[in-house]
C-alpha positions in Angstrom: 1.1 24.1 -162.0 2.4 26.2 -159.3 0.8 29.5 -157.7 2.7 31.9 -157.5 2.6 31.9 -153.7 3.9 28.1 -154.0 6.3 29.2 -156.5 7.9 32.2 -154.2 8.1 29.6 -151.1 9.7 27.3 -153.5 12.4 29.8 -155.6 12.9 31.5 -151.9 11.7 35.3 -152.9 9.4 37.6 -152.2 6.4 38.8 -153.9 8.0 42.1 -155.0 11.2 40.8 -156.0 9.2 38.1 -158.5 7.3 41.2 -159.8 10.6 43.5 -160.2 12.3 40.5 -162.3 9.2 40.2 -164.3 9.5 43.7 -165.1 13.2 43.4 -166.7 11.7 39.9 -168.3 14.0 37.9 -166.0 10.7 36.1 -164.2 9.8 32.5 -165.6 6.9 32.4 -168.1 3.5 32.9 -166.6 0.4 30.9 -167.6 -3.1 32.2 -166.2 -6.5 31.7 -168.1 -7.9 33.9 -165.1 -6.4 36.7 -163.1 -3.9 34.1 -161.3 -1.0 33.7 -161.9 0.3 30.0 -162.2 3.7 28.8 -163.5 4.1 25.5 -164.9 6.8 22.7 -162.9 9.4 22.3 -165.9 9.3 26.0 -166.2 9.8 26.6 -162.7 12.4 24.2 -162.0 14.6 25.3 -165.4 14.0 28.8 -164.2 15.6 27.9 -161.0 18.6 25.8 -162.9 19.1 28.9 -165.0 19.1 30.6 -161.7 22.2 28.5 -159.9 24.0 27.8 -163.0 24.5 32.3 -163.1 25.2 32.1 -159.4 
């Protein structure tokens, strides 16, 4: 699992611009038991696919 903060480093964008595609439903899927936010590998590396593949 990523944090977020090792998922931003990773995808290359900030804080608010993770939280502003979240809010149109265009973040990847979220997983947190607590108030932290993690993001799972596989999710976070098809996110990113999906990402180049519109780019």
């Amino acid at each position: 699992m990523y944090s977020l903060k090792e998922f931003l480093a990773l995808a290359g964008i900030s804080r608010a611009t993770f939280y502003k595609l979240k809010r149109v439903g265009q973040a990847p899927a979220q997983t947190g038991i607590t108030r932290r936010v993690q993001i799972a590998h596989d999710t976070a590396h098809a996110w990113l696919k999906r990402r180049e593949a519109v780019a």
